[in-house]
C-alpha positions as CSV (number, residue, x, y, z in Angstrom):
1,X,2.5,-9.1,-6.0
2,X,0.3,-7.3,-3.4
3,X,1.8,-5.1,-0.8
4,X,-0.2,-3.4,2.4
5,X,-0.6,0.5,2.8
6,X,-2.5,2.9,4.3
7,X,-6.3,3.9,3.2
8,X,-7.6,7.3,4.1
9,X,-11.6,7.1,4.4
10,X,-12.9,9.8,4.2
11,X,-16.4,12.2,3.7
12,X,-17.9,15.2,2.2
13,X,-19.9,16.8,4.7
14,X,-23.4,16.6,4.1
15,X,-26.4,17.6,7.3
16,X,-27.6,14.0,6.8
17,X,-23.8,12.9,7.9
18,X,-23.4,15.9,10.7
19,X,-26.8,14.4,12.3
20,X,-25.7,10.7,11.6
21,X,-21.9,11.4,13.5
22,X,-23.9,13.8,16.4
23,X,-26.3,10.9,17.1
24,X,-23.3,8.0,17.9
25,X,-21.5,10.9,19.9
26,X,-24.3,11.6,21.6
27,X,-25.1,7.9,22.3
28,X,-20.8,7.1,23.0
29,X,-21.0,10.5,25.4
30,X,-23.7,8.8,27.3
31,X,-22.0,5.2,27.6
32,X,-19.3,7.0,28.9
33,X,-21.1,9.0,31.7
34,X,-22.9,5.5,32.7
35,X,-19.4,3.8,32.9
36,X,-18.3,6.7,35.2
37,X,-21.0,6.6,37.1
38,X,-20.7,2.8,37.8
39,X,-17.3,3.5,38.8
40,X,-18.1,6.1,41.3
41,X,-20.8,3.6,42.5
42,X,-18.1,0.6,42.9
43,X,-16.2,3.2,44.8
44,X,-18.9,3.7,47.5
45,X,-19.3,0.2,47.6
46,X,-16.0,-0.7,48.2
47,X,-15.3,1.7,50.3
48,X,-18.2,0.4,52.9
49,X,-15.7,-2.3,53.0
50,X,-12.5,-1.2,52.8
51,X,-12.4,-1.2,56.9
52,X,-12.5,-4.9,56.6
53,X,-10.0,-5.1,54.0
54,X,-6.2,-5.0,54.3
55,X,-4.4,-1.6,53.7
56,X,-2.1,-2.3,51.0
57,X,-5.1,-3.9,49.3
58,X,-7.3,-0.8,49.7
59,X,-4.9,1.4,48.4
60,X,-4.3,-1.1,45.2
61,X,-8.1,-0.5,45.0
62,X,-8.1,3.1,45.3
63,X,-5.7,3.5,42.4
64,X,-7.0,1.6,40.2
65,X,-10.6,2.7,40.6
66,X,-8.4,6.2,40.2
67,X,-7.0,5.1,37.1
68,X,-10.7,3.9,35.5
69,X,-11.8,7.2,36.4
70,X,-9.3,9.2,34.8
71,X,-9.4,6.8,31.7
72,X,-13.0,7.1,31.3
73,X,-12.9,10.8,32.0
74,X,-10.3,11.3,29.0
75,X,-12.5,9.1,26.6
76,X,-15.7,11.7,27.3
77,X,-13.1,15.1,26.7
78,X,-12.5,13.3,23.7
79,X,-16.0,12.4,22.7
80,X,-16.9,16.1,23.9
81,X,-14.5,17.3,21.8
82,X,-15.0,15.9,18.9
83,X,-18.7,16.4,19.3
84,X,-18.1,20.3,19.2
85,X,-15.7,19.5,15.9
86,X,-18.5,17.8,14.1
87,X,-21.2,20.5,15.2
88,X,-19.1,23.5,13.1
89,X,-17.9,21.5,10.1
90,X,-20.1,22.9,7.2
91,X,-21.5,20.9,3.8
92,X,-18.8,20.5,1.6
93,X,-15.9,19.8,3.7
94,X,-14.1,16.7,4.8
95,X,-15.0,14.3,7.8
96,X,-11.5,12.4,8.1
97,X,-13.5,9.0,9.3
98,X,-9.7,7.1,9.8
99,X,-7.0,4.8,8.2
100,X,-7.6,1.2,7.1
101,X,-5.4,-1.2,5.7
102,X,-5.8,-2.3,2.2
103,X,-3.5,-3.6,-0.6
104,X,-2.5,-2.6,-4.1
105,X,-1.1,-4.9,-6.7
106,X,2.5,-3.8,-7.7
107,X,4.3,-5.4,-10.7
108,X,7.8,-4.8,-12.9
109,X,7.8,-1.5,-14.3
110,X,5.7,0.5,-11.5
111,X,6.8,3.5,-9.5
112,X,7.3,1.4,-6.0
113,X,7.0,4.7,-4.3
114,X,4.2,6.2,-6.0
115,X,2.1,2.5,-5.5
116,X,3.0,2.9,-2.0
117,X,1.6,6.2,-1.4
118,X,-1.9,6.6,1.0
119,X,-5.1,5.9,-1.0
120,X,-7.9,7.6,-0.5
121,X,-11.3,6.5,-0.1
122,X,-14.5,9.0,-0.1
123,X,-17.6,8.8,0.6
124,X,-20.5,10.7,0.9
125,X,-23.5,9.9,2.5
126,X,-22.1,6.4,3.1
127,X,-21.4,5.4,-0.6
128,X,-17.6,5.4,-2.2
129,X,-17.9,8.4,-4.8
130,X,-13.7,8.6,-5.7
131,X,-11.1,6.0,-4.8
132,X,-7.7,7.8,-5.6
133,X,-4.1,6.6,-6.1
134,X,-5.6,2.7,-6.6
């Protein structure tokens, strides 16, 4: 029988990996600052026409162009942020990439709990080195 659980992938820190992970933050960091600017450039445009425009409409507007903003603005601290977390990790230690799903077979006679407990994938520089608690 197969049951679902929780995969940790993760890396050993390597410069080719710190350049690799700076690169996409740097490229997400600027999609992000593009989105905000087309947001503040919808704005001005719909605010040339907001005199046109029924009240309770523009103010449906307003908010939710506030709420893009403030969405978009919380992606790029994040991006920022974990741009400056990437910058100090040194070779050697682990880059926590996230959680996937994957499944372990489970038959009579295994410790349920123990075949439950989160694998753990790592990498490093891209190829699986250790796969532990299969």
């Amino acid at each position: 029988m197969l049951l679902k659980r929780k995969v940790v992938v993760k890396s050993i820190v390597t410069e080719g990996l710190k350049e690799e992970l700076l690169k996409k933050l740097e490229e997400l960091i600027k999609l992000s600052e593009k989105r905000l600017s087309d947001i503040s450039s919808e704005e001005k445009k719909f605010l040339l026409r907001a005199p046109t425009l029924e009240p309770s409409y523009i103010q449906f507007v307003k908010n939710k162009i506030k709420e893009e903003k403030a969405q978009e603005e919380s992606i790029k601290a994040q991006l920022l942020n974990e741009r400056e977390r990437v910058k100090n990790l040194r070779e050697g230690e682990f880059y926590i990439h996230g959680i996937v799903e994957g499944f372990v077979e489970i038959k009579e006679g295994d410790d349920y709990w123990k075949k439950l407990e989160e694998g753990e994938i790592i990498l490093k520089d891209g190829k699986v080195i250790e796969i532990k608690n299969e």
